[in-house]
Structure formats: C-alpha cells, structure tokens
ROVEX-972718 format. One record per residue (C-alpha): residue number from 1; residue in one letter; x, y, z. Coordinates in nm, 3 decimals. Layout:
ROVEX-972718
num, residu, c1, c2, c3
NUM, a, X, Y, Z;
...
//
This chain:
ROVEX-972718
num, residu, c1, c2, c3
1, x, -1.047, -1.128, 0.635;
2, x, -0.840, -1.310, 0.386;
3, x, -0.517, -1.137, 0.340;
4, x, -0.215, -1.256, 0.115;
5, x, 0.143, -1.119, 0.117;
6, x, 0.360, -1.163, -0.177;
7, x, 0.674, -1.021, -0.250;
8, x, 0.778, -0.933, -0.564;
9, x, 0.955, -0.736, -0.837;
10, x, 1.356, -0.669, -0.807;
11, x, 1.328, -0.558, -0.436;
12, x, 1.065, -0.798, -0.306;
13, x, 0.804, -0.531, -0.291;
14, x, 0.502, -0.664, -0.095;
15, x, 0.186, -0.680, -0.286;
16, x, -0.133, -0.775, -0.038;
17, x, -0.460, -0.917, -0.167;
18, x, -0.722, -0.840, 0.077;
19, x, -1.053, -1.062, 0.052;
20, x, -1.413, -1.088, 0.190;
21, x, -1.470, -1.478, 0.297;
22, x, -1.790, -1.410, 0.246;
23, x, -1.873, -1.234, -0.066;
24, x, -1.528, -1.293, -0.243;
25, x, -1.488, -0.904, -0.289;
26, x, -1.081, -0.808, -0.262;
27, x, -0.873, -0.563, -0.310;
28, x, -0.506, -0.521, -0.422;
29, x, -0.291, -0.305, -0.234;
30, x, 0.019, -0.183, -0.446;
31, x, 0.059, -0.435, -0.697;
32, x, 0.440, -0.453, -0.700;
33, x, 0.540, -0.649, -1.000;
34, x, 0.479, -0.968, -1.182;
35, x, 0.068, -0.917, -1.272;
36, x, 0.063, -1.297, -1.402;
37, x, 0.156, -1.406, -0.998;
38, x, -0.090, -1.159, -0.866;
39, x, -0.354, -1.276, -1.093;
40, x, -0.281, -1.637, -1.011;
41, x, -0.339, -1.557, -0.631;
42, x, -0.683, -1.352, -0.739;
43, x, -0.798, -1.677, -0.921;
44, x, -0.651, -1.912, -0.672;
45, x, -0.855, -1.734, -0.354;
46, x, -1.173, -1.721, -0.564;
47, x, -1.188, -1.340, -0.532;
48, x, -1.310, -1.044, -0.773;
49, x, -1.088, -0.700, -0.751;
50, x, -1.327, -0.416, -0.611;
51, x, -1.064, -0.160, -0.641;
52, x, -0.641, -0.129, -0.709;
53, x, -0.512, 0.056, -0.440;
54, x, -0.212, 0.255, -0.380;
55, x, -0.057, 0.360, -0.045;
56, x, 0.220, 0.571, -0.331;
57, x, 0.363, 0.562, -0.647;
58, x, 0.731, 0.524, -0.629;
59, x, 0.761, 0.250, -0.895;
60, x, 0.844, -0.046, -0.745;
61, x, 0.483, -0.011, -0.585;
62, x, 0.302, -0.028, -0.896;
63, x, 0.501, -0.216, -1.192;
64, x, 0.229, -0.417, -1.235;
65, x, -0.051, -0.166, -1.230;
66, x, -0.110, -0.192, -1.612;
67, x, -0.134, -0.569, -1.624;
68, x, -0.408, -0.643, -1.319;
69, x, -0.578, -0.357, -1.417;
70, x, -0.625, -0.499, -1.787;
71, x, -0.715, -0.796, -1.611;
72, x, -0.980, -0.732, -1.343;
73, x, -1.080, -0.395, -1.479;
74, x, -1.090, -0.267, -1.105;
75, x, -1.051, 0.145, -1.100;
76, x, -0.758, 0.275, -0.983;
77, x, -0.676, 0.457, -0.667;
78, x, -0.419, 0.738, -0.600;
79, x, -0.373, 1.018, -0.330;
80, x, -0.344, 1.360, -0.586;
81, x, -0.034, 1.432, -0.430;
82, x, 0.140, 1.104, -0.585;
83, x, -0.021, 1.188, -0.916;
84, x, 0.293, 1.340, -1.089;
85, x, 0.511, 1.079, -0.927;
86, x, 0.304, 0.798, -1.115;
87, x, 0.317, 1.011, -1.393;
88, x, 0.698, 1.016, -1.383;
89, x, 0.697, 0.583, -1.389;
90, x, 0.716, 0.637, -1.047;
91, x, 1.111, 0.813, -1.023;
92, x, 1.176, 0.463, -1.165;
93, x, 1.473, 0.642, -1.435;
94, x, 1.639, 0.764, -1.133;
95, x, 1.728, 0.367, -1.044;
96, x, 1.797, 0.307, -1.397;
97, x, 1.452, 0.053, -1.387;
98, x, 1.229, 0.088, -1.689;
99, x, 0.838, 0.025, -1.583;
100, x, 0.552, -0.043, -1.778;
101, x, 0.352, 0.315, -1.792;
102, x, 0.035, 0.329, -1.525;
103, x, -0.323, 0.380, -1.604;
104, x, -0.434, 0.711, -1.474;
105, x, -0.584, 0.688, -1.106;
106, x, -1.004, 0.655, -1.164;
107, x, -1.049, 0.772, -0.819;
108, x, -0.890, 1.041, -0.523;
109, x, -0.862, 0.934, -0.212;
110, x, -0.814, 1.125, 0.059;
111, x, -0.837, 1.122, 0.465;
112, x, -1.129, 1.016, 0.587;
113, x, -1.217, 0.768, 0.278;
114, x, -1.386, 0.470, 0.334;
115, x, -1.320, 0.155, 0.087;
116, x, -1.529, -0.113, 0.131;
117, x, -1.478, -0.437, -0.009;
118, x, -1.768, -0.718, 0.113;
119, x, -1.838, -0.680, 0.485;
120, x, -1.474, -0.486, 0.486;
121, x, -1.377, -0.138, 0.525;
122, x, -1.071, 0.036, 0.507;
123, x, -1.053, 0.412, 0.633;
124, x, -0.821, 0.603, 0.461;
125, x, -0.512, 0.766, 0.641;
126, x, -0.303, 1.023, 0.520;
127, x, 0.042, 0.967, 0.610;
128, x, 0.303, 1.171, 0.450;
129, x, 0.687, 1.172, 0.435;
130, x, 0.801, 0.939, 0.222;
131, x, 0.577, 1.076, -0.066;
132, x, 0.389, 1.374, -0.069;
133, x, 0.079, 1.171, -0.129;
134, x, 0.125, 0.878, 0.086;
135, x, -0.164, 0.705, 0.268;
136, x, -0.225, 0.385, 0.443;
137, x, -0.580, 0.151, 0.441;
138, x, -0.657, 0.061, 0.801;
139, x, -0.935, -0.197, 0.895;
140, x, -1.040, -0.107, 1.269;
141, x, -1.233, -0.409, 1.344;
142, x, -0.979, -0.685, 1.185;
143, x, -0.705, -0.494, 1.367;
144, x, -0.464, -0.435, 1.076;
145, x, -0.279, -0.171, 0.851;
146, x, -0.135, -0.174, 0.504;
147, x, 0.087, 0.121, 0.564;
148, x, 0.326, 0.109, 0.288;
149, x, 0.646, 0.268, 0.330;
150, x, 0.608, 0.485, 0.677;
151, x, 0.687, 0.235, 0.939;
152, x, 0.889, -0.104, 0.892;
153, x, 0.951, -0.386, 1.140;
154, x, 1.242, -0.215, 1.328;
155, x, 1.275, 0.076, 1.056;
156, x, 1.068, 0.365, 0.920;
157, x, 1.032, 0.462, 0.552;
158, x, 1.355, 0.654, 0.394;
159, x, 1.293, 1.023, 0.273;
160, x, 1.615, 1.102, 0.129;
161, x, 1.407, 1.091, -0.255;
162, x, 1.211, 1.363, -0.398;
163, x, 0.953, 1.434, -0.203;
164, x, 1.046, 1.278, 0.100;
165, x, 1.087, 1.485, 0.438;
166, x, 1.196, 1.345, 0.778;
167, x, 0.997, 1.554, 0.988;
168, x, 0.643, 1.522, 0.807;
169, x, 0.726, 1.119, 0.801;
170, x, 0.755, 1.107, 1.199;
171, x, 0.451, 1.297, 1.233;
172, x, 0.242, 1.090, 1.046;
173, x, 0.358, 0.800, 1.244;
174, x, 0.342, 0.901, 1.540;
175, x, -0.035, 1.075, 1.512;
176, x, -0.202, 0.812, 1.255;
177, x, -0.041, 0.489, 1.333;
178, x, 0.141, 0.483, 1.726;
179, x, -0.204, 0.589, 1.844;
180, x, -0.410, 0.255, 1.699;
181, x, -0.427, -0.036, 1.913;
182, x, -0.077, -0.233, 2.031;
183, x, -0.203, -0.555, 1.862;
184, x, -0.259, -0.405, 1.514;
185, x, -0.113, -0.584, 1.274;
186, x, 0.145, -0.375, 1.052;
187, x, 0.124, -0.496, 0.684;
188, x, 0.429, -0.252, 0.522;
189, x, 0.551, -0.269, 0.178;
190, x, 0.918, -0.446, 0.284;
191, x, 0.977, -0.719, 0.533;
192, x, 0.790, -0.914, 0.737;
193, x, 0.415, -0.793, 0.966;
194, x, 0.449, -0.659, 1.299;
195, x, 0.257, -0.510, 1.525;
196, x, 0.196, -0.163, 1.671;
197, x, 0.281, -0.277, 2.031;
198, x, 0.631, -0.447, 1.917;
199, x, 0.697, -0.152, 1.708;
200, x, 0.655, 0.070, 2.001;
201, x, 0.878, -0.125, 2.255;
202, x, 1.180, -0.262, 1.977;
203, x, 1.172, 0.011, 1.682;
204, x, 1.541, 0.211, 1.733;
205, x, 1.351, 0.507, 1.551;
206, x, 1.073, 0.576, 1.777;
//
C-alpha cells in the first residue's frame, strides 16, 4: 500500500494519502491544510481520490477539505457525532484561526464500516475521547492505523476541549487499538509512526 505523510497547516497536522499500487485508487485521510500540496502529491503518485476521510473535525484536521474536495470531487466522510463540530469550522474561533467553511459530510460512517479503496480496506473503528465522533481507518492485512488524535508516539490525544473526556479516550485505546497486533504501524495526526508494540512498552500514559 502506498502511503504518504505530510505535515501541514500552522501545527504540522499530518495529512496521509493512502494508495492502491495496483489500481491507483487512494484515499485522503484528514486533509490538514494547504489543498494545492495535497493535490500535488495526488498527481505526483498517479492516484484518483475514492473518498475524503475524517478520523474528526477539530479544524486543523480539515482546513483543506473545501479545496481537494473541489478538486477530486471524492464524497466526504464524517462520524455524526463530529457533525456540529465541522459545522462550527471545527472550534477553529476558539484558537483565534479562521478556516475555509467544509462541505457537508456525503457519507456516515460508523463502527464496523468498511472503505475500500483498490484491493484495500479499511474497517472503521470508533474511538472516542478526544471528539465525540472520533474514529480511526485500520487496514488488518497491511498492518497499519490512521488513528488521528487518540494515541501519539509517547502521548495520547488531549481532551481538555469540548467534547473531549479522559476516561472515554483510554477506553477506546485500550479496547480498539492495544488489542491489534504489536507491529501495527500507528499513523496519528502529530509526530512521527510508531507501532503498537513500542507504544505498549515506552508510552508514560499506558
């Protein structure tokens, strides 16, 4: 599977660009900021967008929703419970950031969910805490996890924002993501990948 980090936006949000090497089908997972760099990396890898996904919508996940979705014309996705959130420019007032407005999601997802992109698939998890609405795409037979803002190399997602809740955050960790496979790759929305085994043994929050 092709996959493509790229941090961006005013706190080096990581967008990924997952790809088929096949059949050139990709998806982009939280599309951070700067749609004209995203783009480039679309056109550069050959691929076509299947689908725009979202693991939440606090904004500095989804500044440049607007502009790749004008551009590949991929539907939108969006767990319900993050729906007012993207509504509100994703809290993005409350850090004085103005955002371009977001599309409306085009589709739910929800646990279970399978998103298939070429000979990909990534089952849906729902993993609350640091949004109501927060999920992560995992693809069992690559080994890896776009998990947004739940777990970090040696950190875990904040939930002192709206929304947010401790408790309900460490759950979700510790039932959707400490139970996969120690050589999963961890693809989170800050920092660098890591893996479920080094987060297990190093992580001071687990």
């Amino acid at each position: 599977m092709i996959v493509k980090q790229l941090p961006l936006g005013p706190i080096q949000t990581n967008c990924y660009i997952a790809g088929c090497e096949e059949t050139k089908e990709g998806v982009i997972i939280d599309p951070s900021a700067e749609p004209e760099q995203i783009m480039a990396e679309i056109n550069n890898l050959g691929l076509t967008v299947k689908y725009v996904l979202l693991t939440h919508a606090h904004f500095d996940h989804m500044m440049a929703n607007a502009g790749v979705i004008e551009a590949t014309g991929a539907p939108l996705a969006l767990h319900p419970l993050d729906l007012p959130l993207l509504r509100n420019n994703g809290g993005a007032s409350f850090f004085g950031v103005r955002v371009p407005q977001s599309p409306e999601p085009d589709m739910e997802l929800a646990e279970g969910d399978a998103i298939t992109f070429g000979t990909h698939t990534l089952e849906v998890l729902f993993t609350p805490g640091h949004t109501p609405g927060h999920v992560s795409f995992y693809e069992a037979n690559v080994g890896i996890i776009f998990d947004g803002d739940v777990l970090f190399a040696s950190g875990i997602g904040r939930t002192d924002l709206p929304g947010g809740d401790y408790e309900t955050l460490m759950t979700s960790i510790n039932e959707k993501l400490m139970v996969l496979p120690d050589e999963t790759y961890v693809c989170s929305g800050h920092g660098p990948v890591t893996t479920i085994g080094r987060e297990r043994q190093t992580n001071p929050w687990l």
